[in-house]
C-alpha positions as CSV (number, residue, x, y, z in Angstrom):
1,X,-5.1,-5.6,-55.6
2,X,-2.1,-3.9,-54.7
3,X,-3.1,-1.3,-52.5
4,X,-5.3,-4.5,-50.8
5,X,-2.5,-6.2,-50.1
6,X,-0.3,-3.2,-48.9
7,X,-3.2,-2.5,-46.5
8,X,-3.2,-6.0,-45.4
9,X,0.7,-6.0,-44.9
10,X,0.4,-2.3,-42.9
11,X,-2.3,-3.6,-40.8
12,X,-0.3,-7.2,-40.1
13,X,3.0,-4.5,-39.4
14,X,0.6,-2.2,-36.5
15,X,-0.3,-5.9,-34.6
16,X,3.0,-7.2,-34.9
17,X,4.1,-4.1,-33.3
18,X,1.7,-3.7,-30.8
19,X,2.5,-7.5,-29.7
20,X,5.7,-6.4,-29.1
21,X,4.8,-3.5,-27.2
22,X,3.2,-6.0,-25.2
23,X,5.6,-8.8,-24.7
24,X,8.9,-6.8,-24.8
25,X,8.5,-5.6,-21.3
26,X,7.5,-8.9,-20.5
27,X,10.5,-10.5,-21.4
28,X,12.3,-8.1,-18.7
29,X,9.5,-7.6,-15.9
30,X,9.3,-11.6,-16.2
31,X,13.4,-12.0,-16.0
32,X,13.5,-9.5,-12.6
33,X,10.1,-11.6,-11.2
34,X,12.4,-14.7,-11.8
35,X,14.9,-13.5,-9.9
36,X,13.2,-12.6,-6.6
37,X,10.9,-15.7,-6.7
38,X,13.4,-17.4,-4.0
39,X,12.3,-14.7,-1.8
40,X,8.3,-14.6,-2.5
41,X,8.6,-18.7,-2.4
42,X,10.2,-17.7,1.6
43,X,7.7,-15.2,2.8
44,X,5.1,-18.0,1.2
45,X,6.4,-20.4,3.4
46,X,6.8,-18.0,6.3
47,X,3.1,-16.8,6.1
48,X,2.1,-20.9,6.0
49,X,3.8,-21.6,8.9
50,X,2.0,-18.9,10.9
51,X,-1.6,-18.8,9.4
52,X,-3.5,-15.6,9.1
53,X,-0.5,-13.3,9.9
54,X,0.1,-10.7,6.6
55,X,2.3,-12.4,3.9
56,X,5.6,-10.4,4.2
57,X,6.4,-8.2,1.1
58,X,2.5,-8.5,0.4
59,X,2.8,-5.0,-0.2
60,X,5.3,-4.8,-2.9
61,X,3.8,-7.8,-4.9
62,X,0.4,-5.7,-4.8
63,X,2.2,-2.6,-6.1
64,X,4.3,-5.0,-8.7
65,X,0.8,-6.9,-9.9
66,X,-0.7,-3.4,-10.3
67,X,1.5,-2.3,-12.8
68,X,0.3,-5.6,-15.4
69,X,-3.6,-4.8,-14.0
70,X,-2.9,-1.2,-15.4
71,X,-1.2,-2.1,-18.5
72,X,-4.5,-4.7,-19.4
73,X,-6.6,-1.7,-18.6
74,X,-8.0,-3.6,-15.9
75,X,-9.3,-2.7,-12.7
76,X,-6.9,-2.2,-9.5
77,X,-8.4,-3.8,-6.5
78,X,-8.4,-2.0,-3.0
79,X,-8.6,-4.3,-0.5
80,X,-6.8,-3.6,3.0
81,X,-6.1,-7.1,3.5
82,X,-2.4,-8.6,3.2
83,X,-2.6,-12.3,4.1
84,X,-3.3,-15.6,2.1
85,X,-6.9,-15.2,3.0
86,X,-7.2,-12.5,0.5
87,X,-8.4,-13.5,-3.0
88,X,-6.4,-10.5,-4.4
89,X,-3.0,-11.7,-2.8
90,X,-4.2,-15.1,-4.2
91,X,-4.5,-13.6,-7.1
92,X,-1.1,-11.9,-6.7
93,X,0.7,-14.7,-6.6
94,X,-0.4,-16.9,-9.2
95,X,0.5,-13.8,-11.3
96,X,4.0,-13.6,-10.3
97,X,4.2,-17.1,-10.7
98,X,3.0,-17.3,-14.3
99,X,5.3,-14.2,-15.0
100,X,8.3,-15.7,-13.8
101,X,8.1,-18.1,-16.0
102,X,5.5,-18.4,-18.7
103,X,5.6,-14.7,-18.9
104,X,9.6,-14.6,-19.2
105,X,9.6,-17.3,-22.1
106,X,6.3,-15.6,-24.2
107,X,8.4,-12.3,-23.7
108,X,12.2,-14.0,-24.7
109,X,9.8,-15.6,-27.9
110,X,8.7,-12.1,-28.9
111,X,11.8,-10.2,-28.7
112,X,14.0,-13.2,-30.4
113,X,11.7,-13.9,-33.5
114,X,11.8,-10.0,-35.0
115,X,15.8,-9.8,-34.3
116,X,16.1,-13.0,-35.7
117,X,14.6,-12.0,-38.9
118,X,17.2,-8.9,-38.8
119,X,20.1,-10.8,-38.5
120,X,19.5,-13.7,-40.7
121,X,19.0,-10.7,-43.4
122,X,22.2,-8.9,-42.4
123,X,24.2,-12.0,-42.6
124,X,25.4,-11.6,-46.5
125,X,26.8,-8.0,-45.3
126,X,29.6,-9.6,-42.9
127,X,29.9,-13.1,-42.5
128,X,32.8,-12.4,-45.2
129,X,34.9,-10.3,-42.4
130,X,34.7,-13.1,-39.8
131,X,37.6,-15.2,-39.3
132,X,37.3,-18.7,-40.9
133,X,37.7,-20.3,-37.6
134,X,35.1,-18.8,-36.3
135,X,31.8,-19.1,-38.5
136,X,29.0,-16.9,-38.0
137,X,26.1,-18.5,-36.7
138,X,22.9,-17.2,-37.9
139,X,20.5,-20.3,-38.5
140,X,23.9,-22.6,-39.4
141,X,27.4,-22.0,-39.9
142,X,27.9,-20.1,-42.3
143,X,30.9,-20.4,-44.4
144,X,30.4,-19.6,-48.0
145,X,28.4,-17.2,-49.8
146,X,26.1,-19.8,-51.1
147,X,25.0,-20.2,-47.5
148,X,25.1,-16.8,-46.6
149,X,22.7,-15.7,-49.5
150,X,20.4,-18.3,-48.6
151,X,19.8,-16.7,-44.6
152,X,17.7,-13.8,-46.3
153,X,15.2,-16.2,-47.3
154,X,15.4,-17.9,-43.4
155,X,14.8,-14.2,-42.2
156,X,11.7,-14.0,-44.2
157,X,10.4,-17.2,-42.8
158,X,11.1,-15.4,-39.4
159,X,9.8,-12.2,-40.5
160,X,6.2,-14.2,-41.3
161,X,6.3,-15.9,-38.1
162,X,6.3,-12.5,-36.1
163,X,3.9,-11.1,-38.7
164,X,1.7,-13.9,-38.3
165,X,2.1,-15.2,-35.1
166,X,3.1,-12.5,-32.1
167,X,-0.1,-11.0,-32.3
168,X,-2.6,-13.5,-31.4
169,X,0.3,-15.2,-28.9
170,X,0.5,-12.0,-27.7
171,X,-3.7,-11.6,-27.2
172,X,-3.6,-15.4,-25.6
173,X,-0.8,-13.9,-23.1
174,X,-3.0,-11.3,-22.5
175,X,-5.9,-13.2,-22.7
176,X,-4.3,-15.1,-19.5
177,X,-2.6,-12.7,-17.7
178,X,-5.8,-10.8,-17.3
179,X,-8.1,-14.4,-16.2
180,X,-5.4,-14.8,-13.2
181,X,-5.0,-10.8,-12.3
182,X,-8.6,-9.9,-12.8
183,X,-11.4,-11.0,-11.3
184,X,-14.7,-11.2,-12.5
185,X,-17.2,-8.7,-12.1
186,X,-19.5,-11.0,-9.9
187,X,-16.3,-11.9,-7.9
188,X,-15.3,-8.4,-7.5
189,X,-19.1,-7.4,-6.1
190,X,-18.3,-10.6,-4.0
191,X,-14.9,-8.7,-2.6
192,X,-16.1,-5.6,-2.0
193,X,-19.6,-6.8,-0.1
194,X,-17.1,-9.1,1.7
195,X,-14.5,-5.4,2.5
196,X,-17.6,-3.3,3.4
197,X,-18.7,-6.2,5.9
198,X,-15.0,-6.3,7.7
199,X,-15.3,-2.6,7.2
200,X,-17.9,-2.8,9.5
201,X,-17.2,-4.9,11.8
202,X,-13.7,-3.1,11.9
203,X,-16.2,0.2,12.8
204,X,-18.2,-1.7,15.6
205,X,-15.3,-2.8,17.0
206,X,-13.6,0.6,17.3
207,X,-16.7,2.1,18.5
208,X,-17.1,-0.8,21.3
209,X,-13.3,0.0,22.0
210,X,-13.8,4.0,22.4
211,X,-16.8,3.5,24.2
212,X,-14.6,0.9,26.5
213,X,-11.8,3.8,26.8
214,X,-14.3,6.0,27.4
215,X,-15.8,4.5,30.4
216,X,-12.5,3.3,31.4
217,X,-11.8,7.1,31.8
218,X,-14.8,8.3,33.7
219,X,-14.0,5.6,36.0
220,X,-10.7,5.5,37.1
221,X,-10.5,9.1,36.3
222,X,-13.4,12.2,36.3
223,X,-15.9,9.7,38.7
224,X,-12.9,9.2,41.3
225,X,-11.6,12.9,41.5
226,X,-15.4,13.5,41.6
227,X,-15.5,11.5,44.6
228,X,-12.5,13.1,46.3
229,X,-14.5,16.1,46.0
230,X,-17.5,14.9,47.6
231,X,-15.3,13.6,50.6
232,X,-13.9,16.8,50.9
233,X,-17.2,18.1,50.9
234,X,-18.2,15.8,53.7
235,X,-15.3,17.2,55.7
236,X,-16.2,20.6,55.2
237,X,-19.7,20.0,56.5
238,X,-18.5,18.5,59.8
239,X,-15.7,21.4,60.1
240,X,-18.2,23.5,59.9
241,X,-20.5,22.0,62.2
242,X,-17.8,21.8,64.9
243,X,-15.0,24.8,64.1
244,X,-16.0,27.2,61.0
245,X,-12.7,28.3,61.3
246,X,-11.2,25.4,60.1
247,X,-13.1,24.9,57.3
248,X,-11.3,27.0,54.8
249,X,-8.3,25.2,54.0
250,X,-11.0,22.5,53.3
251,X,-12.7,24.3,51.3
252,X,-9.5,25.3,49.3
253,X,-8.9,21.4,48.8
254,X,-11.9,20.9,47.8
255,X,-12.3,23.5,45.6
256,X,-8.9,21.8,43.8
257,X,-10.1,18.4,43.9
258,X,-12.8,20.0,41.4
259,X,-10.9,21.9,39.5
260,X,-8.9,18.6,39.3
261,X,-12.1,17.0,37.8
262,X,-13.5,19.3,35.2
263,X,-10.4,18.9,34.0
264,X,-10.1,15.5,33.6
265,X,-14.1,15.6,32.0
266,X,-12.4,18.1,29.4
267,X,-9.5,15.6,28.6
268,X,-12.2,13.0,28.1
269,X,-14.1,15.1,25.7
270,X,-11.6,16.4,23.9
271,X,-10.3,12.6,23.1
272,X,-14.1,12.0,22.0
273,X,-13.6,14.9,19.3
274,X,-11.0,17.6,20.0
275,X,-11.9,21.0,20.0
276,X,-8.9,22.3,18.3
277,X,-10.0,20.6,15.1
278,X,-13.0,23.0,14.8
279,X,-10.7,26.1,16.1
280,X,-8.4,25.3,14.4
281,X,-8.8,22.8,11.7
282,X,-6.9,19.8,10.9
283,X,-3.2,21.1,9.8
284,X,-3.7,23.4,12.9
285,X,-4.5,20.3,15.2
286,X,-1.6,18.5,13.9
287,X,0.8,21.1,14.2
288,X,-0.3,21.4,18.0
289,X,0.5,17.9,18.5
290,X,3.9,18.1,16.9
291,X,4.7,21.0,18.9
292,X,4.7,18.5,22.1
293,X,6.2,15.6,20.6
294,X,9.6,15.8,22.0
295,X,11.2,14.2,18.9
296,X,11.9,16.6,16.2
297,X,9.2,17.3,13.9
298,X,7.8,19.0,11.1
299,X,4.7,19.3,8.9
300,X,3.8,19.9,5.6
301,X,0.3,20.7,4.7
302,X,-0.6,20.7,1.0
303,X,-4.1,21.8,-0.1
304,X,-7.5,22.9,1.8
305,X,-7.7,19.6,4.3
306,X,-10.9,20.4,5.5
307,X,-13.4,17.1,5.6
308,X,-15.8,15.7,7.5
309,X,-15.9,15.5,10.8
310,X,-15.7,12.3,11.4
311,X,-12.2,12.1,9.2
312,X,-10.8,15.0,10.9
313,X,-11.6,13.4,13.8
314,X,-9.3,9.7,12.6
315,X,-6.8,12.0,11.1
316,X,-6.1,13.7,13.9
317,X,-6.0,10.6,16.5
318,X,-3.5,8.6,13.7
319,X,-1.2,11.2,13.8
320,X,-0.8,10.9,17.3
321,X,-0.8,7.8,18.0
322,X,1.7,7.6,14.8
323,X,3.8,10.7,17.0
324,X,3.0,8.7,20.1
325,X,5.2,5.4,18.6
326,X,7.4,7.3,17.5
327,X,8.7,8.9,20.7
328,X,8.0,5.8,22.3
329,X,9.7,2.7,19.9
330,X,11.8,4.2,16.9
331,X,14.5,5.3,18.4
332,X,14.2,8.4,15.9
333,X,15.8,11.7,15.9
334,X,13.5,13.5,13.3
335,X,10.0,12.5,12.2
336,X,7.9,14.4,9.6
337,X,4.2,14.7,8.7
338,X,2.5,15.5,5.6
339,X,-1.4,16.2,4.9
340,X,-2.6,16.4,1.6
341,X,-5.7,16.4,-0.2
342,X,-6.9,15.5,-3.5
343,X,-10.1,12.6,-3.3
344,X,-8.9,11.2,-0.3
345,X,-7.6,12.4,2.7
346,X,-3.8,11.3,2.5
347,X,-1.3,11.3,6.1
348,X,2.1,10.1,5.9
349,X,4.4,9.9,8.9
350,X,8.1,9.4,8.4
351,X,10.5,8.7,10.8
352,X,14.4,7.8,10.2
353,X,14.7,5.5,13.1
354,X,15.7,1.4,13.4
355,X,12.4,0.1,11.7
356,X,11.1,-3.3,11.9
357,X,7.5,-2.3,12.8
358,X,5.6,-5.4,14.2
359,X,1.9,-5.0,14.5
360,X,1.5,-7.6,16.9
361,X,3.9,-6.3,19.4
362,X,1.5,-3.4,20.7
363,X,2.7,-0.6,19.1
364,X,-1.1,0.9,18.2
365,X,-0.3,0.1,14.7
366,X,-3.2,-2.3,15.0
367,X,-5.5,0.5,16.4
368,X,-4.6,2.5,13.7
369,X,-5.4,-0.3,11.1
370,X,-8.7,-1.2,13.0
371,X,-9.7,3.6,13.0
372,X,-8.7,3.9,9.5
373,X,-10.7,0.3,8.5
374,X,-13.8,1.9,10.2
375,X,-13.6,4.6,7.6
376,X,-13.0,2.4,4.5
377,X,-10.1,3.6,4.4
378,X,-6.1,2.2,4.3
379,X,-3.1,1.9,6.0
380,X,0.1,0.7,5.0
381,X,3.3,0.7,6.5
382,X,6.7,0.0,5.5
383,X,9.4,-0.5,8.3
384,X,12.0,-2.8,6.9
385,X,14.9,-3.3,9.8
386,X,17.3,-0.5,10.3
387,X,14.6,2.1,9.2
388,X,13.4,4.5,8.0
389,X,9.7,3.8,8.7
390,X,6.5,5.2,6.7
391,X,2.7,5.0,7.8
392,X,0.6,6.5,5.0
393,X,-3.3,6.2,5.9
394,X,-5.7,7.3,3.2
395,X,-9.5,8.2,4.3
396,X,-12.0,8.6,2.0
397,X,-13.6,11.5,2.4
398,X,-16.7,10.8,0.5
399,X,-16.2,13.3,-2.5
């Protein structure tokens, strides 16, 4: 009977700890959520007042909800989307919410009980060296060893109430936390049918818009210096026809007018897919583009990069259109790239100039969003005002 009752007692101890494990951090995470709810209730408000812009900080509530999805075991969600539209930033802030709160209270509850219990049984050992006129207070002022012999048997009352009641308050947090974190597995199919369809559309868009720019490019470019040609052609044909002499220097400007156009038809295939990605492969590619970009850069390659085409292809055109803002808005005096490899395809550009990043003020950021979407892939940027900025795009690459 013994042994079944120490057993009983270990196992009570091992849930009683593992609650605490549990709500401990709690108690903390909860506390720091409390204190920045002022500024999640304002970029709340902010993205109400303009609806279907990104929630501001969307980002860092995401990363910060992550951490409780991992510690529930629970599945992170991907989902490129930051505004109030989203189900996950839903989600994300009904979390915070409870945390703040709820979450900070179960947490305070856990911690207090067990240390309750510790003092109440320590009392006996000093009250005796406290001055008179100022009692300890354990459970009540305590001023005479009559009361101080009788907080022992308080602490074991509080000693049974974490034994026998932090664990299941702790699987009813938990029980919680993961209802509003997690969603259900016919709401996740849901989510990720409703990702691959923007996905999608995100890719039929960016081909409709490269076959636009393409078009655009033949025209006003390769089809008029191929016209200029032909004109020149023409007047070559009547110089001959009336002075052959004076047909050479013709000849000559025609000859550049084509020379003109083939290479404009080579700068329109090489933005279709450049050739240097095959010549030279991606880090190659990228280092060519940093050599013209006239702020300060460098590069740092870890790992074999090569993919598929097709991701080479979006790596390479997010980097410079990334390089491209970068000389054009920052203000920057030194920029960085990094390639690496491990599932995904990972690209980070890093700039140390004044920040503040808008993606609706035309600075491509969109057209990077929309490439990288067509991919399934993600793109996140963090620009706060006075710098430094960060783009890091990850492509899947299918492996």
């Amino acid at each position: 009977m013994l042994g079944s009752m120490r057993r009983r007692l270990e196992s009570k101890w091992r849930d009683m700890w593992q609650a605490l494990r549990l709500l401990a951090p709690t108690a903390l995470t909860g506390f720091a959520s409390l204190l920045v709810s002022p500024l999640v209730v304002l970029t709340v408000v902010l993205a109400l007042v303009a609806p279907g812009r990104r929630l501001p900080g969307a980002t860092a509530l995401r990363a910060w909800a992550d951490t409780e999805r991992d510690r529930l075991d629970g599945p992170v969600p991907v989902s490129p989307d930051t505004s109030l539209r989203d189900p996950v930033v839903r989600r994300d802030l009904a979390w915070f919410g409870m945390h703040a709160t709820l979450g900070m209270a179960v947490g305070l509850l856990a911690v207090v009980l067990p240390l309750s219990a510790v003092n109440a049984a320590m009392v006996p050992t000093y009250w005796w060296v406290v001055p008179e006129n100022d009692p300890v207070v354990a459970t009540y002022p305590v001023t005479s060893w009559g009361l101080a012999l009788l907080n022992p048997l308080v602490g074991l009352i509080y000693a049974a109430l974490s034994l026998y009641a932090l664990p299941p308050l702790a699987r009813w947090y938990r029980a919680l936390s993961r209802r509003v974190l997690i969603m259900p597995a016919d709401n996740r199919l849901a989510q990720r049918v409703a990702e691959l369809t923007a996905s999608r559309a995100a890719a039929l868009e960016a081909h409709g818009a490269e076959l636009r720019r393409i078009e655009r490019d033949l025209h006003d470019g390769t089809q008029n210096r191929l016209v200029a040609v032909a004109m020149h052609l023409g007047l070559v044909e009547r110089a001959l026809r009336r002075d052959p002499a004076e047909a050479l220097p013709m000849v000559l400007r025609a000859q550049d007018a084509a020379a003109d156009a083939l290479a404009g038809l080579r700068d329109v295939v090489r933005s279709i897919y450049p050739p240097v990605l095959a010549e030279r492969g991606l880090d190659g590619a990228v280092a060519g583009l940093i050599a013209r970009c006239p702020v300060p850069c460098s590069l740092t390659a870890v790992g074999p990069l090569r993919a598929p085409a097709a991701v080479e292809s979006a790596a390479y055109f997010v980097v410079a259109e990334a390089l491209t803002n970068i000389a054009k808005h920052s203000g920057a005096t030194r920029a960085s790239v990094v390639l690496s490899r491990e599932d995904d395809l990972v690209i980070e550009v890093h700039d140390d100039g004044h920040g503040g990043a808008d993606e609706e003020s035309g600075t491509g950021l969109a057209g990077i969003r929309r490439r990288v979407a067509a991919l399934d892939g993600t793109a996140t940027i963090t620009s706060p005002p006075g710098g430094p900025t960060l783009l890091r795009v990850e492509l899947p690459c299918g492996s």
